[in-house]
KOLNUVO-613646 format. One line per field, with one value per atom (N, C-alpha, C): residue number from 1; residue in three letters; atom name; x, y, z. Coordinates in steps of 0.2 Angstrom, whole numbers, plus 5000, padded with zeros to 4 digits. Layout:
! KOLNUVO-613646
tiro = [NUM; ...]
filum = [ALA; ...]
torvo = [CA; ...]
u = [X; ...]
v = [Y; ...]
w = [Z; ...]
! end
This chain:
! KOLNUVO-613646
tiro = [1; 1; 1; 2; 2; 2; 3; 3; 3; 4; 4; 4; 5; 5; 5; 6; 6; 6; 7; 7; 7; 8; 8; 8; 9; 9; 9; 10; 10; 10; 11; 11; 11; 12; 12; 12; 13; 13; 13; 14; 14; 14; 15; 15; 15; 16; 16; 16; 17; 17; 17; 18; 18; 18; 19; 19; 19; 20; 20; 20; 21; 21; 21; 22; 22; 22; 23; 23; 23; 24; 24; 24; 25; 25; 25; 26; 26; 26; 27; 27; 27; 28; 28; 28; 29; 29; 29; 30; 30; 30; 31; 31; 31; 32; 32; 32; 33; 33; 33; 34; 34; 34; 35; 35; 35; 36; 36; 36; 37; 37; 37; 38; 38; 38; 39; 39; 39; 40; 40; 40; 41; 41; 41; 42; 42; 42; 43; 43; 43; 44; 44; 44; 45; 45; 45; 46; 46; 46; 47; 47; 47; 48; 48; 48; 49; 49; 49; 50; 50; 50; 51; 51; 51; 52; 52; 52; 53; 53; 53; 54; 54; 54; 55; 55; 55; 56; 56; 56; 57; 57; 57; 58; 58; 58; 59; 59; 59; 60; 60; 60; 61; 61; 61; 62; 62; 62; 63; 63; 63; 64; 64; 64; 65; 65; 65; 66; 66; 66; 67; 67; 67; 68; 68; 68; 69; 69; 69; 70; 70; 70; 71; 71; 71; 72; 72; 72; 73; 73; 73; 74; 74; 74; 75; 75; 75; 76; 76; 76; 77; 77; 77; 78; 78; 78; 79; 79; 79; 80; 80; 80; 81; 81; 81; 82; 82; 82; 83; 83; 83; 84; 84; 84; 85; 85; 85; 86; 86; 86; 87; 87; 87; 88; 88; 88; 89; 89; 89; 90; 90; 90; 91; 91; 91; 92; 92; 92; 93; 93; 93; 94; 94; 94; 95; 95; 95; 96; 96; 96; 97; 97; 97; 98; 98; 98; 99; 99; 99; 100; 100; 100; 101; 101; 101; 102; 102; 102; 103; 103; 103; 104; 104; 104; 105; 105; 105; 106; 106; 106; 107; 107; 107; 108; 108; 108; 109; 109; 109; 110; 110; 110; 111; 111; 111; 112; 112; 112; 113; 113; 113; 114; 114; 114; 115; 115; 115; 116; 116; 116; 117; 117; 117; 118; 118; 118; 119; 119; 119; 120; 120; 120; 121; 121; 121; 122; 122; 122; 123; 123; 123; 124; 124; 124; 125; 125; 125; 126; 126; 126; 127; 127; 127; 128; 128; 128; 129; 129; 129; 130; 130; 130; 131; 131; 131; 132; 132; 132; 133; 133; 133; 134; 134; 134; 135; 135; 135; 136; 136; 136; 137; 137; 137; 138; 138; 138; 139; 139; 139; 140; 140; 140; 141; 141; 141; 142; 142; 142; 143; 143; 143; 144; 144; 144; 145; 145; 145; 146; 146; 146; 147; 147; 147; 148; 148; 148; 149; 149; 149; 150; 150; 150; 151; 151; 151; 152; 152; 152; 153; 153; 153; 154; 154; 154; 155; 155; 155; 156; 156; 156; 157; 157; 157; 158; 158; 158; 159; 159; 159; 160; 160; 160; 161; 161; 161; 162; 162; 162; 163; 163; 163; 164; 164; 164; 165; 165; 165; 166; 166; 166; 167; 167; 167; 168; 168; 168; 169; 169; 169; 170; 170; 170; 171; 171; 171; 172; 172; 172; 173; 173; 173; 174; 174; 174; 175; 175; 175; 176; 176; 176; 177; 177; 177; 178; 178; 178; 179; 179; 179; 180; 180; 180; 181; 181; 181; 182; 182; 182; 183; 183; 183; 184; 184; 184; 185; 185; 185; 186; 186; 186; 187; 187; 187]
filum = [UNK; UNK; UNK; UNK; UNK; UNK; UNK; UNK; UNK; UNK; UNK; UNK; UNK; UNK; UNK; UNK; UNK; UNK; UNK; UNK; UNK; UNK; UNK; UNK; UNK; UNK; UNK; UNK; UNK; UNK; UNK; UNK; UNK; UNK; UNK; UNK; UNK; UNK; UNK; UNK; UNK; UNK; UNK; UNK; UNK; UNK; UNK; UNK; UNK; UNK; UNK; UNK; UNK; UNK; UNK; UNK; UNK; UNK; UNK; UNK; UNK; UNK; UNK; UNK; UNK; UNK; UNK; UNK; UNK; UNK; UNK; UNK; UNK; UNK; UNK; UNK; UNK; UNK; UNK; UNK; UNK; UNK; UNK; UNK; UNK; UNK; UNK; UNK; UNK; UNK; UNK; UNK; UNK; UNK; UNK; UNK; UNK; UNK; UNK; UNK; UNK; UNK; UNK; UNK; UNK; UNK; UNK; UNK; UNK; UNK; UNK; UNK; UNK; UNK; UNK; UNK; UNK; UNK; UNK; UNK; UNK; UNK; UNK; UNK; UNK; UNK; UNK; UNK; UNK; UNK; UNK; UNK; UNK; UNK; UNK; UNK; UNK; UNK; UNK; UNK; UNK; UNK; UNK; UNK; UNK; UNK; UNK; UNK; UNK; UNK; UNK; UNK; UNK; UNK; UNK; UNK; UNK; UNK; UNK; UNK; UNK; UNK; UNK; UNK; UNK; UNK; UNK; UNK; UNK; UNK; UNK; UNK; UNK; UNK; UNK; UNK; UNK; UNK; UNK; UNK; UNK; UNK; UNK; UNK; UNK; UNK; UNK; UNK; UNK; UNK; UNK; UNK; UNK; UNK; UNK; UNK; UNK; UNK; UNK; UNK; UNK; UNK; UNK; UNK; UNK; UNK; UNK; UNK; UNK; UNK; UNK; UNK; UNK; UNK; UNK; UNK; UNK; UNK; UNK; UNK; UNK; UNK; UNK; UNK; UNK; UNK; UNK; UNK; UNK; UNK; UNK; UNK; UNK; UNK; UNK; UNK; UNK; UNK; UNK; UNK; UNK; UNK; UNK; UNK; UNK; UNK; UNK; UNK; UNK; UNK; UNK; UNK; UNK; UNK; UNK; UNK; UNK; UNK; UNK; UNK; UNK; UNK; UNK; UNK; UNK; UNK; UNK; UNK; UNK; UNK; UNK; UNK; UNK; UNK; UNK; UNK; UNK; UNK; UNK; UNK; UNK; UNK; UNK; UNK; UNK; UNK; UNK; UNK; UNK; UNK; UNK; UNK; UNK; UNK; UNK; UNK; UNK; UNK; UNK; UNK; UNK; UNK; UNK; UNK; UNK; UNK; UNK; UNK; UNK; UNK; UNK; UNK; UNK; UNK; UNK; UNK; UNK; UNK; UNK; UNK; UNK; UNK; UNK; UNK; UNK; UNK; UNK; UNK; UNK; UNK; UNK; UNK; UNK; UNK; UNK; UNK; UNK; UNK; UNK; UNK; UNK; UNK; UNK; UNK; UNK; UNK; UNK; UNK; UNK; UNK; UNK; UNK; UNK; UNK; UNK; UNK; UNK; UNK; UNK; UNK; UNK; UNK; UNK; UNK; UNK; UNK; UNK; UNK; UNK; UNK; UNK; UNK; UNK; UNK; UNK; UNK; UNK; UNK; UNK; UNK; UNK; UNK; UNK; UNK; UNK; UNK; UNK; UNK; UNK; UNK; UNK; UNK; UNK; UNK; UNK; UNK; UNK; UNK; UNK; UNK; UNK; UNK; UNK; UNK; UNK; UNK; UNK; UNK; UNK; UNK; UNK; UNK; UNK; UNK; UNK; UNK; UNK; UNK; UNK; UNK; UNK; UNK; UNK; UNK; UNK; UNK; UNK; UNK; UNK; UNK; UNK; UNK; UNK; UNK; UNK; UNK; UNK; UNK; UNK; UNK; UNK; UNK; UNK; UNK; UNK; UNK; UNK; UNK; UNK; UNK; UNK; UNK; UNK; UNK; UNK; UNK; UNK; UNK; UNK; UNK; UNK; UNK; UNK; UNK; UNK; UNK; UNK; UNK; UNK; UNK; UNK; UNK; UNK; UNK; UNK; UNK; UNK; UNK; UNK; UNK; UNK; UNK; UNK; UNK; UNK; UNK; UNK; UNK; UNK; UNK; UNK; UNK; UNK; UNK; UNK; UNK; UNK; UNK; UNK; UNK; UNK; UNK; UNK; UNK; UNK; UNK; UNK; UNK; UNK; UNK; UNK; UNK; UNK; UNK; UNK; UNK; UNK; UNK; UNK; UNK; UNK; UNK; UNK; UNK; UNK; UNK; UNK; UNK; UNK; UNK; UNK; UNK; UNK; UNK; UNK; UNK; UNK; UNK; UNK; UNK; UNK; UNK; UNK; UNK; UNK; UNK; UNK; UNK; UNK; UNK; UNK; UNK; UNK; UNK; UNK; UNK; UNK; UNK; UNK; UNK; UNK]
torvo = [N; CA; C; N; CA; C; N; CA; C; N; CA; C; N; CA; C; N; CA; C; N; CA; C; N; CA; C; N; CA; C; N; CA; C; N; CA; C; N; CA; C; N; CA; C; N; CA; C; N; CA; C; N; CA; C; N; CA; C; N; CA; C; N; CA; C; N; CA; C; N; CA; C; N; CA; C; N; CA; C; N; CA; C; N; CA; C; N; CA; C; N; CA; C; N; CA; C; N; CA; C; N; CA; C; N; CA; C; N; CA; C; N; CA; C; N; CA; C; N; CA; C; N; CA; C; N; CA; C; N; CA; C; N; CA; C; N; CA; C; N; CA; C; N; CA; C; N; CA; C; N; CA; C; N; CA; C; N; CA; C; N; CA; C; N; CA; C; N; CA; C; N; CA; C; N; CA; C; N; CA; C; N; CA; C; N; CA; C; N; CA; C; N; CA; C; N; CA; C; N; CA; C; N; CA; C; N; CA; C; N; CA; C; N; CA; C; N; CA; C; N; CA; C; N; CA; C; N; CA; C; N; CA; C; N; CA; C; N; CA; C; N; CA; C; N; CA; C; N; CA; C; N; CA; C; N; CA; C; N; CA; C; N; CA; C; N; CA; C; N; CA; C; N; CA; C; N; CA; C; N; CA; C; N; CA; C; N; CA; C; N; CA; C; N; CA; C; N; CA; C; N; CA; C; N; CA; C; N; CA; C; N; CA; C; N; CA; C; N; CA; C; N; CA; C; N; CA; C; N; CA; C; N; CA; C; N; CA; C; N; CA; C; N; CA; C; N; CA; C; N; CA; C; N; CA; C; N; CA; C; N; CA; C; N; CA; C; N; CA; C; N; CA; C; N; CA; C; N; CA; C; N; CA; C; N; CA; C; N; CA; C; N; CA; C; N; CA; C; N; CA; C; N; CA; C; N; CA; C; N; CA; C; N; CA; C; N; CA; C; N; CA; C; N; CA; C; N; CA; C; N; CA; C; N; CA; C; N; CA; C; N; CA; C; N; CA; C; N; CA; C; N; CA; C; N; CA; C; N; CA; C; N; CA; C; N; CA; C; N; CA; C; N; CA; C; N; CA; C; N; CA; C; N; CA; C; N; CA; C; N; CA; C; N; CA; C; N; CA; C; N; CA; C; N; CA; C; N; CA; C; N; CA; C; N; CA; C; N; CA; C; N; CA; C; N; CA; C; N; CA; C; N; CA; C; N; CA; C; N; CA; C; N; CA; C; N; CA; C; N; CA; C; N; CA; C; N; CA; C; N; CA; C; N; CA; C; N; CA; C; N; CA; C; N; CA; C; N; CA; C; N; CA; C; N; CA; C; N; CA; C; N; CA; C; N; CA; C; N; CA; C; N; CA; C; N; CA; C; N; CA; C; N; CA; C; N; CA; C; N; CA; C; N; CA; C; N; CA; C; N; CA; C; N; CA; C; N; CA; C; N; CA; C; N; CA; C; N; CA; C; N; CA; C]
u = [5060; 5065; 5063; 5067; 5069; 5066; 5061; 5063; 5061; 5058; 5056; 5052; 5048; 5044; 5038; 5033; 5027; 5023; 5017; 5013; 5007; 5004; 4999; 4991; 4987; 4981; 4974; 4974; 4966; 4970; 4964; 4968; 4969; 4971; 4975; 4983; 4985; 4993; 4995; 5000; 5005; 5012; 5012; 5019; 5024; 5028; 5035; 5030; 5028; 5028; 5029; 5029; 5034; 5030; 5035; 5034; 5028; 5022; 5019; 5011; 5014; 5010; 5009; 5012; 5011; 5007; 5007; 4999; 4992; 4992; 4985; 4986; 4992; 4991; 4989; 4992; 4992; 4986; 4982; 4976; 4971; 4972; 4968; 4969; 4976; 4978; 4974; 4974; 4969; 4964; 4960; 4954; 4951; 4949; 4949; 4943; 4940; 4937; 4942; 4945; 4953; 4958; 4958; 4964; 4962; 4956; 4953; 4959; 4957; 4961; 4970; 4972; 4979; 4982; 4990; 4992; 4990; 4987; 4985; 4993; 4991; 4992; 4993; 4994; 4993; 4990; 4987; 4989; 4994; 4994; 5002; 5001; 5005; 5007; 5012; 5011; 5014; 5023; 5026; 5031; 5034; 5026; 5028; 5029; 5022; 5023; 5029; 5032; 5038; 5043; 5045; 5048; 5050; 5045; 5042; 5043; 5043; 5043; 5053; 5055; 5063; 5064; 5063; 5065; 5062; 5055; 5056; 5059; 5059; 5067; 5072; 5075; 5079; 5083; 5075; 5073; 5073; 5078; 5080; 5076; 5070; 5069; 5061; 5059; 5050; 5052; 5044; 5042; 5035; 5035; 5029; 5025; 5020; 5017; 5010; 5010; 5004; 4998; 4993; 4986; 4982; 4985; 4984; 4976; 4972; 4964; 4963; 4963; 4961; 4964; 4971; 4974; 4974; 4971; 4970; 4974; 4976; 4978; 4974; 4973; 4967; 4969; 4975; 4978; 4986; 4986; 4993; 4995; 4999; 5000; 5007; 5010; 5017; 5019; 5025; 5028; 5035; 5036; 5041; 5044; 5049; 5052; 5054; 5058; 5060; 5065; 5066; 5071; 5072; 5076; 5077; 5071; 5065; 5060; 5053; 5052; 5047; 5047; 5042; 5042; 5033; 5032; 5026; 5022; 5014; 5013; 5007; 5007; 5000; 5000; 4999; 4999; 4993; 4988; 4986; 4980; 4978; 4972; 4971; 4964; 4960; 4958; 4961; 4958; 4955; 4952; 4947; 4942; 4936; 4932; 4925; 4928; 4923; 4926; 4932; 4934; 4934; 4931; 4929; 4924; 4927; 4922; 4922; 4927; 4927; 4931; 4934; 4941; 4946; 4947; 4954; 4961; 4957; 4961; 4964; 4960; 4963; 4967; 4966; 4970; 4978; 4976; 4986; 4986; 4984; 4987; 4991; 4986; 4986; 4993; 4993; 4999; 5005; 5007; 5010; 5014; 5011; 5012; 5017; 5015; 5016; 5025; 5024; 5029; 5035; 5033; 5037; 5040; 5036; 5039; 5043; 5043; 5047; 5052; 5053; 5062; 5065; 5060; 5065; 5064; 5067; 5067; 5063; 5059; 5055; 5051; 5048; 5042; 5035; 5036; 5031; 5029; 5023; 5021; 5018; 5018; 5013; 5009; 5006; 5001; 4997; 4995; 4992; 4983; 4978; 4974; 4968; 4966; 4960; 4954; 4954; 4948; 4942; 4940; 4935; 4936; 4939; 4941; 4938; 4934; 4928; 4932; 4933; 4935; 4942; 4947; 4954; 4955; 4949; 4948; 4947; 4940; 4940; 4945; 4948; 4956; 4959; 4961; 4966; 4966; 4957; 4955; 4957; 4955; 4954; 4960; 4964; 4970; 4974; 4970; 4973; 4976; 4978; 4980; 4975; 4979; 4977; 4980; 4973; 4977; 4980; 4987; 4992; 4990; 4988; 4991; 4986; 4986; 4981; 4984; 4985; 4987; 4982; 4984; 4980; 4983; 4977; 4978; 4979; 4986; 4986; 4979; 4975; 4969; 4963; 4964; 4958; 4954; 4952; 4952; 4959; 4959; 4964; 4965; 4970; 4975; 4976; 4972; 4973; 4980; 4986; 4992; 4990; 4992; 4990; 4996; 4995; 5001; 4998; 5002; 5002; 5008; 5008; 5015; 5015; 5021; 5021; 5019; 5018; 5014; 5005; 5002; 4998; 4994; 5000; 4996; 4995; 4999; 5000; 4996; 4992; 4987; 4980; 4981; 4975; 4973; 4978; 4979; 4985; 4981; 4986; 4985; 4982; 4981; 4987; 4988; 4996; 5001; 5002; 5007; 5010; 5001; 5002; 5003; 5006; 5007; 5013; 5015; 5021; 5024; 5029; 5031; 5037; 5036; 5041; 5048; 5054; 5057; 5057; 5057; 5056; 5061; 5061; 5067; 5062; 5066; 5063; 5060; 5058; 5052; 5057]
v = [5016; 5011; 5009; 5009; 5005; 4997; 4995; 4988; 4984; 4977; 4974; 4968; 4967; 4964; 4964; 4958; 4958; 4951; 4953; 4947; 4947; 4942; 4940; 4938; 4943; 4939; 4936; 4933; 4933; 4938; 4943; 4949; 4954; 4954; 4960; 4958; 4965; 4963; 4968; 4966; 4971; 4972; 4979; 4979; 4985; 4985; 4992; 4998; 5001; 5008; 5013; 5015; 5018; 5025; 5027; 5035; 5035; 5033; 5032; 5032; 5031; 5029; 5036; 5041; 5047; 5051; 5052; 5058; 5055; 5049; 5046; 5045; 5044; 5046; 5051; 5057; 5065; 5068; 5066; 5066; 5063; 5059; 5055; 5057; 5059; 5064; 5067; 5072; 5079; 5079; 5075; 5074; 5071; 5076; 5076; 5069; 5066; 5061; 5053; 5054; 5049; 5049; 5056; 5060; 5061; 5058; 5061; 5058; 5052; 5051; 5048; 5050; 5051; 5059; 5061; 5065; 5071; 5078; 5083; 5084; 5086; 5089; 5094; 5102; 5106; 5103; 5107; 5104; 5102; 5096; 5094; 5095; 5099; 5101; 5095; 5095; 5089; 5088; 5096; 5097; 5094; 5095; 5094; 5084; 5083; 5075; 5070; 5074; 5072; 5072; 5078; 5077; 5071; 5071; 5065; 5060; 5057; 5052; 5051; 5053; 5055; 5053; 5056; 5055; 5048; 5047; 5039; 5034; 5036; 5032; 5029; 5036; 5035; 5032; 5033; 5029; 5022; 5018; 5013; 5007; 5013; 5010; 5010; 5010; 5009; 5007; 5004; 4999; 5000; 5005; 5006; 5001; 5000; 4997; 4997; 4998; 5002; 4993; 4997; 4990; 4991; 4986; 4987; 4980; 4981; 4977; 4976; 4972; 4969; 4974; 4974; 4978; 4985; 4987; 4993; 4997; 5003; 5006; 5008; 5004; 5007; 5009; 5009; 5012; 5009; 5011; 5009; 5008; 5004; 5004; 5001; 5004; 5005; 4998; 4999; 4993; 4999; 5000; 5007; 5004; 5006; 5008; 5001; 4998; 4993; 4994; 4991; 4990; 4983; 4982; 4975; 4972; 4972; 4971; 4971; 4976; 4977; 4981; 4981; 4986; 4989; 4994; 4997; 4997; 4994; 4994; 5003; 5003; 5012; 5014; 5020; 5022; 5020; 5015; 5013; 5016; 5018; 5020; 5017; 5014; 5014; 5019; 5022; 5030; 5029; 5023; 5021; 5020; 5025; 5022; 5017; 5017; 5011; 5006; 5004; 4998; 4997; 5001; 5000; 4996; 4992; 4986; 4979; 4979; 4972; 4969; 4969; 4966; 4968; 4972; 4972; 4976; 4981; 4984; 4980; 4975; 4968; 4962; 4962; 4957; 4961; 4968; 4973; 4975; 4975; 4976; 4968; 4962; 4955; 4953; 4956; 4955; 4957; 4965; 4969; 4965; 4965; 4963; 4955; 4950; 4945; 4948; 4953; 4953; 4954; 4960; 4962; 4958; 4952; 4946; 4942; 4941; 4936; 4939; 4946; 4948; 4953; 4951; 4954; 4947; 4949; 4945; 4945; 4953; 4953; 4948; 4951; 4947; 4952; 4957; 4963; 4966; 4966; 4972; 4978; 4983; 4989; 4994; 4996; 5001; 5006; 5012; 5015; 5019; 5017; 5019; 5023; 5030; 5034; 5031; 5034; 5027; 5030; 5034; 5034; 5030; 5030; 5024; 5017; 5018; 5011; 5005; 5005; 5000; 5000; 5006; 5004; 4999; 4999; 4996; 4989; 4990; 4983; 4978; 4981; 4977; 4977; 4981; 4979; 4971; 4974; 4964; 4960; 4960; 4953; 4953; 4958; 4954; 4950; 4951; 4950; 4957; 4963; 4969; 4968; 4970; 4972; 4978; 4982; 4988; 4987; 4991; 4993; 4999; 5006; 5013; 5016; 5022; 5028; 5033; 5037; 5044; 5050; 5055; 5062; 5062; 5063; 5065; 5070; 5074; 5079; 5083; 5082; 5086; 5083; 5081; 5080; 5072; 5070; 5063; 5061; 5053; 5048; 5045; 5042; 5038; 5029; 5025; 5019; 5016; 5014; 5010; 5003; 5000; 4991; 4989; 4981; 4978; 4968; 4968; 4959; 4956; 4951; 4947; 4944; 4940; 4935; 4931; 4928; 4920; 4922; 4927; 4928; 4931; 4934; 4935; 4928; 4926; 4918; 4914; 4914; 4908; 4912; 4918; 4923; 4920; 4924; 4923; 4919; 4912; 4905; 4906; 4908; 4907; 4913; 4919; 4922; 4917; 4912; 4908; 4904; 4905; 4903; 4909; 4915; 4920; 4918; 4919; 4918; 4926; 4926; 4934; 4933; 4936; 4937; 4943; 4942; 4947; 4948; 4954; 4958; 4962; 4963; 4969; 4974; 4979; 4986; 4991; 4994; 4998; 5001]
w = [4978; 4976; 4969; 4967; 4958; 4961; 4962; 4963; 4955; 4957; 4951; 4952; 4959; 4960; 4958; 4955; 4951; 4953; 4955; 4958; 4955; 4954; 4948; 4954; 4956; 4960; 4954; 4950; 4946; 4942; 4941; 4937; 4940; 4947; 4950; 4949; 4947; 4947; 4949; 4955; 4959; 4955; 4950; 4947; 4949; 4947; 4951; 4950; 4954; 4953; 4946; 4940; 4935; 4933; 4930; 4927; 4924; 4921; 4917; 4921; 4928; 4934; 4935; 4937; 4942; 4941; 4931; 4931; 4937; 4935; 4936; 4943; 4947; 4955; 4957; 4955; 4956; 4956; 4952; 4949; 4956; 4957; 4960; 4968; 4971; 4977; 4977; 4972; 4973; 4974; 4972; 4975; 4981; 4985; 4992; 4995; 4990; 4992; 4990; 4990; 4988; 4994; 4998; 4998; 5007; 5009; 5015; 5022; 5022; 5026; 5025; 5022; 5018; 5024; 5023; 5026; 5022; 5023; 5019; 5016; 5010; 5005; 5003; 5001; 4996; 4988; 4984; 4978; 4973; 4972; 4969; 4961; 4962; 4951; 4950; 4942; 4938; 4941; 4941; 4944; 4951; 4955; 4961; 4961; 4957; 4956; 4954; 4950; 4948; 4950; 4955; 4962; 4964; 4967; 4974; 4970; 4962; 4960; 4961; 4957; 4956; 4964; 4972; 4979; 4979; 4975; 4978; 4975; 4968; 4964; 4969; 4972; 4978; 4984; 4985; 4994; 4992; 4997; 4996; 5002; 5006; 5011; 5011; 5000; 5002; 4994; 4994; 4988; 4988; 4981; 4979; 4973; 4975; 4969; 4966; 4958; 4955; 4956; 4957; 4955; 4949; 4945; 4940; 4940; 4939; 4936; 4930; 4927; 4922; 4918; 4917; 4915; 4912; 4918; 4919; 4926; 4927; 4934; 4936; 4943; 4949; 4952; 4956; 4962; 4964; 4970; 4972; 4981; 4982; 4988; 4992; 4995; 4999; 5003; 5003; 5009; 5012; 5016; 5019; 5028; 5028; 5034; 5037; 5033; 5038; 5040; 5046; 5050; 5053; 5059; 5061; 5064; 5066; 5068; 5064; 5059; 5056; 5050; 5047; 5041; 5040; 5039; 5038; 5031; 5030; 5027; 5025; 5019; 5020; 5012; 5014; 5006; 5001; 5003; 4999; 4996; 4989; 4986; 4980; 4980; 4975; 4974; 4967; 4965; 4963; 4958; 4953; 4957; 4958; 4963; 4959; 4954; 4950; 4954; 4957; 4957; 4965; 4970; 4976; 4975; 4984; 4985; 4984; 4978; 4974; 4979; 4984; 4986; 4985; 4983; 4978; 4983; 4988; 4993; 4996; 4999; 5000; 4998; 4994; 4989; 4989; 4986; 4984; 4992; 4998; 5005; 5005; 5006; 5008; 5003; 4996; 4993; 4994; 4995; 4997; 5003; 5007; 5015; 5015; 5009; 5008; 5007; 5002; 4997; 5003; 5008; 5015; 5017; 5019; 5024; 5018; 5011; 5009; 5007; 5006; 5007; 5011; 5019; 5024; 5026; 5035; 5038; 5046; 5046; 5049; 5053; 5059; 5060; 5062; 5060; 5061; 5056; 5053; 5051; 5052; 5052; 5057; 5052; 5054; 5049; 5054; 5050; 5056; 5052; 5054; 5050; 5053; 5049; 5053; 5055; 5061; 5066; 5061; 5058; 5053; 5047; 5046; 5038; 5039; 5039; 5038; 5034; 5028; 5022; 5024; 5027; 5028; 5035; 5040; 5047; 5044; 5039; 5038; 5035; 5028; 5026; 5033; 5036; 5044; 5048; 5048; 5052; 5048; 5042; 5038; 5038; 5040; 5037; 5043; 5048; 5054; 5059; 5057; 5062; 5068; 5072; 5082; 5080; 5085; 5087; 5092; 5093; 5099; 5100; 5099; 5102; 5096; 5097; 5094; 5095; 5091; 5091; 5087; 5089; 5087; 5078; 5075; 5068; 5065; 5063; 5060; 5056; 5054; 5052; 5055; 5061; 5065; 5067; 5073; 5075; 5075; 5076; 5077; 5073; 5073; 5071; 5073; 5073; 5076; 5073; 5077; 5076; 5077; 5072; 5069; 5070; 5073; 5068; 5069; 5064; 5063; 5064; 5065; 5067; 5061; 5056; 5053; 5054; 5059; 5060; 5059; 5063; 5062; 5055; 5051; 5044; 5039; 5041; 5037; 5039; 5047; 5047; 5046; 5044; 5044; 5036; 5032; 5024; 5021; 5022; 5022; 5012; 5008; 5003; 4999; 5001; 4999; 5000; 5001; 5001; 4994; 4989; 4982; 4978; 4979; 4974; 4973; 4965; 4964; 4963; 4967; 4967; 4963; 4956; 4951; 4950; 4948; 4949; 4940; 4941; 4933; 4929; 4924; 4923; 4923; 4923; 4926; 4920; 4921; 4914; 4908]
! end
């Protein structure tokens, strides 16, 4: 989605997704220590990246956003699939692996999630994360996710299905309440 929401953490900042973005995504996909527990792939050509960028132009029913660090691009992370009940959060990579560990996964999830509960009207978010993914399990607690259900992963192992209530992400991370989520003109 064309959106145009931009949120200020320190010096993380969650801004729209743009064209300028997708070499450095594509890039970062293809490498399979980026890409591990993500859905496989083939290798994506510039072509193919461009694609997928133009359909998510489109798709009126996800909000991608690039993380940008000290005014640089570290990564990116989704908000997708809402309906009357809930919306999903995923998607998310630090491809800049200089910038692992700082927190920062946490801060553009914990922001992202924010952003979902203050322009729906949800009370769910859900997330589903490979039960080997250490660092994506740890973002999940902190942020408050329970797991509900497990499912078999396309290229081997599980799948943990998370979710948090609105009430509970908010007394979890009472401090997203001071972000100010700004609406922007678009690139």
């Amino acid at each position: 989605m064309n959106h145009h929401y931009l949120a200020i953490v320190g010096e993380m900042v969650l801004r729209p997704l743009g064209s300028r973005d997708i070499e450095s995504l594509r890039c970062w996909r293809n490498d399979n220590n980026n890409a591990k527990f993500l859905r496989p792939l083939p290798f994506i050509t510039e072509e193919m990246q461009l694609q997928w960028f133009e359909s998510y132009i489109k798709n009126q029913n996800e909000i991608a956003f690039a993380i940008d660090f000290q005014k640089e691009l570290i990564g990116s992370v989704s908000i997708y699939g809402f309906t009357d009940c809930c919306f999903e959060y995923g998607k998310l990579m630090i491809g800049n692996g200089n910038q692992r560990g700082k927190g920062l996964g946490y801060q553009s999830v914990a922001t992202a999630v924010h952003i979902g509960f203050i322009t729906s009207m949800v009370e769910r978010c859900i997330c589903t994360v490979h039960e080997s993914n250490v660092p994506g399990i740890s973002i999940e607690n902190r942020i408050g996710f329970k797991e509900h259900g497990i499912h078999d992963f396309v290229s081997g192992g599980h799948e943990l299905e998370m979710q948090v209530s609105r009430n509970n992400f908010y007394t979890k991370n009472s401090w997203v309440r001071n972000i100010v989520v700004e609406v922007m003109k678009g690139e």
